[in-house]
N, C-alpha and C positions, 0 to 999 in steps of 0.2 A: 504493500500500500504506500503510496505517497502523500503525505501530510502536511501541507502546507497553509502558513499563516497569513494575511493582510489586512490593512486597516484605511477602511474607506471614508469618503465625507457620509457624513448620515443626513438625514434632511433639514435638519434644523442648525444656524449658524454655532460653530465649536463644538458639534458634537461628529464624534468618531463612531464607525460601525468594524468591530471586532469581527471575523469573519475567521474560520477553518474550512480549508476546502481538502475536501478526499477522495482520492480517485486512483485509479492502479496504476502499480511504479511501468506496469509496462504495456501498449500495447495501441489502439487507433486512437487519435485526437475526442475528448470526451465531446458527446455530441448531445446530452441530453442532462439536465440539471434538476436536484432537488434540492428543493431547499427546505430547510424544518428549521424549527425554535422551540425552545426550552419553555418549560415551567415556572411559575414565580418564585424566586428564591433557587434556582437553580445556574446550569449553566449550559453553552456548548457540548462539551464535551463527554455529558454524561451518557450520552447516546450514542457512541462511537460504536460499541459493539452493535446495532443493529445497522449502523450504515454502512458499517464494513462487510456488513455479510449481504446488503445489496449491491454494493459496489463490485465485491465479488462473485456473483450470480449475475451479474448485466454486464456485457460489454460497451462502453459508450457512456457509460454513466459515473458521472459527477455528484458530488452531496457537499453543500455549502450551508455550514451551519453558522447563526448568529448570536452573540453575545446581546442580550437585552438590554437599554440602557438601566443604571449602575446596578449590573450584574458582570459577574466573570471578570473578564480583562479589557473593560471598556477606557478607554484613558483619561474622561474629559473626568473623572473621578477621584477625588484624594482618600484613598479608605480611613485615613487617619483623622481625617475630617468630612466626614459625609456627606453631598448635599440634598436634602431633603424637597427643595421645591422644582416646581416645574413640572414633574413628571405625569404622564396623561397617557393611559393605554396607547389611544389611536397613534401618539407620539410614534411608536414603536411598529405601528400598521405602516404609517408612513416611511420607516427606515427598510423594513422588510419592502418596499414598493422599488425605494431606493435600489436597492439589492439588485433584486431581480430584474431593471433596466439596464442596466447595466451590466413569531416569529410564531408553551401556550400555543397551541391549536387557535385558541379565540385571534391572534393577534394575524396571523396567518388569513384566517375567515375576516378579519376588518380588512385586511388589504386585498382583499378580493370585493369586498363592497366597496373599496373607495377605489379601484381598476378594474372593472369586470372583463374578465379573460385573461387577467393577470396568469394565470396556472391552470394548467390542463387538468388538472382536479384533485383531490385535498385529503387527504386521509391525517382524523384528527382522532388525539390519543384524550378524549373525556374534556373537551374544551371548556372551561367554565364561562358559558353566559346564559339567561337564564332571564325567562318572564320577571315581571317585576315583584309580584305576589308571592314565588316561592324561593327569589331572591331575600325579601322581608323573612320569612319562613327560617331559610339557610343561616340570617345576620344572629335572629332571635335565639336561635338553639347555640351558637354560638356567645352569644353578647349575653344573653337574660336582660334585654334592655326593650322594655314596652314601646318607648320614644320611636325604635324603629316604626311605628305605623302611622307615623304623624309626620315624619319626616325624611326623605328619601334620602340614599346614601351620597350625599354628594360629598367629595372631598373637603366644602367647609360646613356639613354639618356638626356643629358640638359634637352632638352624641357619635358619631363615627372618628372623626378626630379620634378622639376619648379612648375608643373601642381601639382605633389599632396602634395607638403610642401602647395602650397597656398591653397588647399580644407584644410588642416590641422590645418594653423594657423586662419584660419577664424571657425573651432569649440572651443565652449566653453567646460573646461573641468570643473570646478569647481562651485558648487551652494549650497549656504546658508544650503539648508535642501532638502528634499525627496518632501516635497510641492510643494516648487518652480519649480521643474524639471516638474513635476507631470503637473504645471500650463503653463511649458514654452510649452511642448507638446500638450496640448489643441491648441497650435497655429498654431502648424505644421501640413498639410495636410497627413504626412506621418504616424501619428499618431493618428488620428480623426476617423479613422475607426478598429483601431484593436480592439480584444475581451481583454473586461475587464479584466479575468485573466490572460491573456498572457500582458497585458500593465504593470499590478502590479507584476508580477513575474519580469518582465524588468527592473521596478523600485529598486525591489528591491537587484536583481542580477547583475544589470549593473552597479552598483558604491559601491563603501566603504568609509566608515567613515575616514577624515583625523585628525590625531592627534588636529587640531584646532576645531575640533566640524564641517566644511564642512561637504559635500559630493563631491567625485569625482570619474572620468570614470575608470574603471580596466584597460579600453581597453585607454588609454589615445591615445588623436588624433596625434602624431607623432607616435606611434605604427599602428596605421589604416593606416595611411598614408605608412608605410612600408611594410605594407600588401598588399597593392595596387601596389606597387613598386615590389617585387616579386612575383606578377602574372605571369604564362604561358599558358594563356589563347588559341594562335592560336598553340601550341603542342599538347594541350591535343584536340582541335578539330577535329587533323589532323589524333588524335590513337583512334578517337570514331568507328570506324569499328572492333577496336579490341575487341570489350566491346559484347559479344554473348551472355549472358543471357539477361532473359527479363526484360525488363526498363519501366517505367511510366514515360512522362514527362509530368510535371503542370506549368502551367501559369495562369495569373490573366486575364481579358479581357482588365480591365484598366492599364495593366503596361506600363509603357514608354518603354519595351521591344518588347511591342505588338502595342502601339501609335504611337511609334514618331521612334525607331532604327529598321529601315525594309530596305531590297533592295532588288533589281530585280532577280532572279533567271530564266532561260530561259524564262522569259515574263509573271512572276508569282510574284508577291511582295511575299516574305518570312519572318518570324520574327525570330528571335536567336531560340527560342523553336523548331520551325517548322525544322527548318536547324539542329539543333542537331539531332530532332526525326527522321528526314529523313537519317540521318549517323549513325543513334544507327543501326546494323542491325535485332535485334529485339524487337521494341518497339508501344506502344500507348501511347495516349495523351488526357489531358483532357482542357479544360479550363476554367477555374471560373468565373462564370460571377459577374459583380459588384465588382471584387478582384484587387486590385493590384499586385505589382511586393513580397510584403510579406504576400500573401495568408494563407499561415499554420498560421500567427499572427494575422488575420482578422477573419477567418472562420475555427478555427481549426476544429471543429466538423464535416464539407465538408469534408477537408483532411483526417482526425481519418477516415473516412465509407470508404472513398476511397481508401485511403492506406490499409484498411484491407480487402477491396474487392481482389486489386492486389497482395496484398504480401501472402495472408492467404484464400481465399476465392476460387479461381480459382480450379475446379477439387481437391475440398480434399487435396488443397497444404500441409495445414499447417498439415495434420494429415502424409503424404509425409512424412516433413520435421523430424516433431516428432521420427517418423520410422527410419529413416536415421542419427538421432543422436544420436544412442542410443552403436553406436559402433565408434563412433568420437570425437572430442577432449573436455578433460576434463580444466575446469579453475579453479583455486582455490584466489579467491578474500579475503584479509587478512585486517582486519581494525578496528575499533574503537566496531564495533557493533557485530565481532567475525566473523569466515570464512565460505564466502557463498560458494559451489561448485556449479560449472556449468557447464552442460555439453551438446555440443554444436555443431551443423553444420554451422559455422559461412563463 
């Protein structure tokens, strides 16, 4: 595999787009590009083993993964001093738009409603966005805050403020060594089931060295906490009719998505997936069983067959696709390892 890094203009003035592009060390000019984005509070990287086993099952194919703004190894960021304002999901729609002329499922599906025909079609891993009602629903089980139904989640409502500096100040960001983190995770349920190399890629991607010999979070928790806070979770639910290519949506059987945040639909309980996939208007659905709500970091190798069933498998898509890109946009990526060209129906 060939693994290379570069750092683009993002769409808004000063900010950089952190980019991994991977594709095989040997063989015809990549002619077919995907691109995914990470999670909140996540990063690039964590997905590396399910891109490499597309990468290696398709000849032609490219996977170009992006760094969230202040997530990962974004630069316009001091982790030692965090900046907490500005930040705005669709921000991030727009950086991915960026990309791709030239992240979270949801962020992916905004830049498909703000460029339609952006991507030949979407396979998204539990995308959080979500009517407005069972978002309130979602806040409540969370918060135990009534206020939620008086007042919608906007970034300066009090009560949300409130709500996500105290999820904020209650994570730890800083530990001794790579061990301990290593050890505190064996304790958390949310981590006791992922795949080994997708845990260790986490470990090793989701924190940097602090000039005192620490370890600490990239994604430092008043930056998550801002991410949370510019969410547009019931916009982007409300432009999923706009979104006409076709969609995969996956869910886990065990997520708290599918447990515990459900409500009535004309005399149907519905879960957040279900209600997306039924407003995507052309979509299918999968669900993992035994998976939680972070499936691709549980069971990448599920995802990797899945995803290359739908994205590449269906009617000779991906040989389609290949066809199709051969008179479409060219990229020229410039960096440490010398300039890859690619060329692309993105």
């Amino acid at each position: 595999m060939l693994l290379q890094h570069f750092t683009l203009e993002g769409s808004s003035p000063g900010i950089s787009i952190v980019c991994s592009v991977l594709s095989a060390a040997i063989g015809p000019t990549p002619t077919v590009a995907l691109l995914y984005h990470h999670a909140t509070g996540f990063h690039k990287e964590v997905y590396y083993p399910i891109m490499e086993t597309l990468v290696s099952n398709h000849t032609g194919l490219i996977c170009i993964g992006i760094d969230a703004r202040n997530h990962g190894d974004r630069k316009e960021r001091d982790p030692e001093e965090p900046s907490e304002d500005g930040y705005v999901w669709w921000n991030s729609a727009f950086d991915a738009v960026k990309v791709a002329e030239w992240f979270g499922g949801s962020v992916l599906l905004a830049a498909e409603v703000l460029r339609p025909g952006l991507f030949e079609r979407l396979y998204l891993v539990e995308p959080v966005t979500m009517e407005y009602s069972l978002m309130v629903r979602w806040l409540e089980e969370f918060s135990g805050n009534e206020e939620i139904k008086d007042s919608p989640p906007h970034p300066d409502a009090p009560w949300f403020r409130t709500f996500v500096d105290e999820m904020a100040s209650k994570r730890k960001s800083t530990w001794p060594t790579r061990d301990d983190v290593r050890s505190n995770f064996m304790t958390k349920s949310t981590f006791t089931n992922w795949d080994h190399e997708c845990l260790e890629l986490h470990l090793k991607h989701w924190l940097y060295e602090t000039p005192t010999g620490q370890v600490a979070l990239k994604c430092h928790p008043r930056l998550e906490a801002a991410t949370f806070r510019g969410q547009g979770m019931p916009r982007l639910f409300e432009a999923l009719t706009m979104v006409n290519i076709p969609c995969r949506v996956v869910t886990g059987s065990e997520s708290y998505f599918v447990t515990t945040i459900t409500m009535m639909v004309d005399g149907k309980i519905r879960t957040m997936t279900e209600q997306i996939a039924e407003r995507l208007p052309n979509s299918t659905e999968l669900m993992v069983s035994n998976a939680g709500h972070l499936s691709a970091l549980e069971v990448p190798e599920v995802i990797a067959e899945d995803a290359s069933r739908f994205l590449f498998g269906s009617m000779g898509l991906f040989e389609k696709m290949l066809y199709a890109a051969e008179s479409e946009l060219k990229l020229v990526f410039s960096g440490s390892g010398g300039p890859v060209q690619v060329q692309a129906k993105l």
